[in-house]
C-alpha positions in Angstrom: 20.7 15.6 30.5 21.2 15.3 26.6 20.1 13.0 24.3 22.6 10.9 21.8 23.1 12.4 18.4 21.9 10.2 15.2 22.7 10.8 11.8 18.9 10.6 10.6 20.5 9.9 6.7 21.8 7.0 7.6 18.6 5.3 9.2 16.3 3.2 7.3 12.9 3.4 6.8 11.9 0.5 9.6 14.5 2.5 12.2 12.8 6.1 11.9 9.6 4.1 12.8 11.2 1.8 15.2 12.7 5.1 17.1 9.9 7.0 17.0 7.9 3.9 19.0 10.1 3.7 21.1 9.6 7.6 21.7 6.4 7.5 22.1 6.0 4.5 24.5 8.8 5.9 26.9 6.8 9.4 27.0 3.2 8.3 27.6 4.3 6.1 30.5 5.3 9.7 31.9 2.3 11.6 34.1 2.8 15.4 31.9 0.7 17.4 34.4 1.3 21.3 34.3 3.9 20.3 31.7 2.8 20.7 27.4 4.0 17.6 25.9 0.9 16.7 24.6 1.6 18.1 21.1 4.8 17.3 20.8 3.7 13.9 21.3 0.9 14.2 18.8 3.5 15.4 16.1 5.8 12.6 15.9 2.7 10.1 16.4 1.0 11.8 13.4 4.3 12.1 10.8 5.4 8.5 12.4 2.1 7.1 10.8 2.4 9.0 7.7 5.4 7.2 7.1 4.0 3.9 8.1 1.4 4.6 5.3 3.7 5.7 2.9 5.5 2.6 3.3 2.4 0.5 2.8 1.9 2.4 -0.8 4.7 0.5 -2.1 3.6 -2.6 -1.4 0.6 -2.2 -2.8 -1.1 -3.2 -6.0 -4.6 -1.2 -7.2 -6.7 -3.1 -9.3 -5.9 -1.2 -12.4 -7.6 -2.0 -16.3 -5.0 -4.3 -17.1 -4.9 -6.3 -13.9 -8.9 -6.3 -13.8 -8.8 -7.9 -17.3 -6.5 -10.5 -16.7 -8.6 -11.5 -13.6 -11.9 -11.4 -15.4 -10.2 -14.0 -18.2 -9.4 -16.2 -15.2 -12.4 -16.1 -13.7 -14.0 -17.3 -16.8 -12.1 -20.0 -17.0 -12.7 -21.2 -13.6 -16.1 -20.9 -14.3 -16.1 -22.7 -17.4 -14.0 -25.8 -16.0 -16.8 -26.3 -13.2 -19.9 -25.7 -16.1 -18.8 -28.4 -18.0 -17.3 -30.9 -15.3 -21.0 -30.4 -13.5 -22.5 -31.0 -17.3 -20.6 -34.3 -17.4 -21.6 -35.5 -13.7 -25.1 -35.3 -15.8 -23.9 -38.0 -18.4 -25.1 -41.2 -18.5 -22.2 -43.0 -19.1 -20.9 -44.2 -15.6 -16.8 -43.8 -16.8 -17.8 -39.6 -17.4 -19.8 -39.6 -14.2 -17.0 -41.2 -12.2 -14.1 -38.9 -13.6 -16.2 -35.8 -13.4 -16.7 -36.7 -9.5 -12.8 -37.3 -8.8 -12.3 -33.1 -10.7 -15.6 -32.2 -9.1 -13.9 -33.3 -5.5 -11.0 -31.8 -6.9 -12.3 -28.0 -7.7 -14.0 -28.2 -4.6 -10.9 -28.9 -2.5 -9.7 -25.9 -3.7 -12.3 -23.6 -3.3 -15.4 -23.5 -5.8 -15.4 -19.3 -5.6 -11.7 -18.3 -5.9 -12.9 -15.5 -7.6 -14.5 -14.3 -4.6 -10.7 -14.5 -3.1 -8.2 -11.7 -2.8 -5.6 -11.8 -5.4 -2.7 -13.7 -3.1 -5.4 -16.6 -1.6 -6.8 -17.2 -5.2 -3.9 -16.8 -7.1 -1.9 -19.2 -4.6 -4.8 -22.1 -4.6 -4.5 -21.9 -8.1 -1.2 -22.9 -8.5 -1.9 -25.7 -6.1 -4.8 -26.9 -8.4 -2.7 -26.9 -11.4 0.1 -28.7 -10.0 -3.1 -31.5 -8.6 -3.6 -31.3 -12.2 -0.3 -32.1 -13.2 1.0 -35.0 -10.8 -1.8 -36.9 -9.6 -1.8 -39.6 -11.9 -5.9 -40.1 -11.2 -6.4 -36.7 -12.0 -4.6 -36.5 -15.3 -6.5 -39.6 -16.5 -9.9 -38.2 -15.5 -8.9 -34.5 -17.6 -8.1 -37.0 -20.4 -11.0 -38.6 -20.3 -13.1 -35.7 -20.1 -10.8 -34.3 -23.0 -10.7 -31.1 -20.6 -6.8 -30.4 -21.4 -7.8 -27.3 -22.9 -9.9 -26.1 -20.0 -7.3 -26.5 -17.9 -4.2 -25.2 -20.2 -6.7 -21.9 -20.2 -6.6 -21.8 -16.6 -3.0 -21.9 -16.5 -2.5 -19.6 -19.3 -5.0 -17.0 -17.4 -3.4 -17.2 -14.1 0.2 -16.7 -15.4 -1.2 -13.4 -17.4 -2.8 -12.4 -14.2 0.4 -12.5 -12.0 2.4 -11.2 -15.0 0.1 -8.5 -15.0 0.1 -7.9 -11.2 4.1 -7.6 -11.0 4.2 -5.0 -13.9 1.8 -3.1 -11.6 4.1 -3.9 -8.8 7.3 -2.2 -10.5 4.8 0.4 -11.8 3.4 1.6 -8.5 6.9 1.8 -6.8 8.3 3.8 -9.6 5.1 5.7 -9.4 5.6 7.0 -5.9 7.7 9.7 -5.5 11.0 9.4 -3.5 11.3 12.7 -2.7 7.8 12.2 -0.8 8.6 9.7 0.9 12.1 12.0 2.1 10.3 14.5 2.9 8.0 12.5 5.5 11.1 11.3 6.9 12.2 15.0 7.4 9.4 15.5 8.9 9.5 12.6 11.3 13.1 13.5 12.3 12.5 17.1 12.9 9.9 16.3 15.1 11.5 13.8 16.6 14.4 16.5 17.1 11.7 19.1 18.9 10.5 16.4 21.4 14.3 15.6 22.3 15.3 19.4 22.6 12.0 20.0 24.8 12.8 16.7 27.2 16.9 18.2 27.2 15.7 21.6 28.7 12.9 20.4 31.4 15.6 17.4 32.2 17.7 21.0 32.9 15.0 22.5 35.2 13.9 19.4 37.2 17.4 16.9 36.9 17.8 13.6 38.3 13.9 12.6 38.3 11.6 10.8 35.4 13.1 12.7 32.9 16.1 11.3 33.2 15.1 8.3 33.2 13.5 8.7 30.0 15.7 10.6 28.3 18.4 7.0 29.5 15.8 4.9 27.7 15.5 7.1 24.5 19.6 6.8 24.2 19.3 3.1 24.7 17.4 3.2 21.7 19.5 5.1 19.6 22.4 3.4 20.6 20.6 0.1 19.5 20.2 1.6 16.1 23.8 3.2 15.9 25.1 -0.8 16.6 23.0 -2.0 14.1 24.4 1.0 11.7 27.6 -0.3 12.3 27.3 -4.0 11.9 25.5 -3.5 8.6 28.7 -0.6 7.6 31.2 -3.6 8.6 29.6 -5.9 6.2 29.2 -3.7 3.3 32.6 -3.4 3.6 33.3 -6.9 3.7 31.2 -7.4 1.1 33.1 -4.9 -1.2 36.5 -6.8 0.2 35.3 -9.7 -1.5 
């Protein structure tokens, strides 16, 4: 029994992977006593996590010089916002103690150590502080009576640097990683994708009509998913370029 043909070119990145689970999960449900498999198996589980991790490269950002500089400025002015509100929770006029409380609840709403947070929790929360900061009509009197406008422009000023500096990184990184590497795992997913097929084709040949059958069935019922989804997404290009 064969297996369908695919045109490997025209597969995206999430299909390779998507095929090759499939692969794997039909052949492991399959008892391979007195028959090699094994490393077959262990080939397209190994490249099919390569590219997987390849992938995950290009979504991610280091912490590099720039980025680590524009953090450190925000994390000074985080701190320096809660030194002095804490300062004026010391004062011993009653208006400053009662204003610094209402900031004081509102910093700690937020999360008193965002610089302990990964970059997308901290950088998120402070976006929600600022806009507190911005609409709350309690809030904006208390930073006015505190005369802490410049505290908080500095936060905003530092955060927006920070995620400036984290999207250059972004573009950076992508640009960084090579695309021929990122082929070439592919290659190497497909081909060994092609020697599994080729070895289930010729012991379907030996022993036809059993498991193998079966499985080689559910392997072109997932190619021919992908080969439907080729062709939906080839019709609307070519809508697209109609319009």
């Amino acid at each position: 029994m064969k297996i369908s043909k695919f045109n490997s070119a025209r597969l995206r990145n999430a299909e390779h992977i998507s095929l090759a689970n499939d692969v794997l999960n039909v052949t492991r449900a399959y008892d391979w006593v007195g028959a090699n498999v094994l490393n077959l198996q262990t080939w397209v589980q190994e490249s099919n996590i390569e590219l997987q991790e390849q992938l995950n490269k290009l979504g991610t950002v280091n912490e590099t010089h720039v980025v680590k500089l524009a953090d450190d400025a925000f994390n000074d002015s985080w701190r320096a916002l809660k030194y002095v509100v804490k300062a004026c929770l010391l004062s011993p006029r009653d208006s400053d103690c009662k204003n610094a409380a209402i900031i004081s609840e509102l910093i700690n709403s937020h999360g008193v150590n965002l610089h302990r947070e990964g970059y997308p929790v901290q950088n998120a929360t402070v976006k929600l502080f600022l806009k507190d900061c911005a609409s709350n009509p309690e809030i904006k009197g208390a930073i006015s009576v505190l005369k802490l406008n410049s505290f908080i422009l500095n936060i905003e000023v530092a955060i927006d640097t920070l995620l400036a500096a984290i999207a250059v990184r972004k573009n950076k990184k992508v640009s960084e990683i090579n695309e021929d590497e990122t082929r070439e795992i592919r290659n190497r997913l497909t081909a060994n994708l092609i020697k599994m097929f080729k070895y289930l084709e010729v012991m379907s040949e030996i022993t036809p009509g059993g498991e193998l059958d079966i499985m080689i069935k559910q392997i072109n019922e997932s190619i021919h998913k992908i080969e439907i989804a080729l062709k939906k997404r080839a019709n609307k290009n070519h809508e697209l370029e109609e319009v």
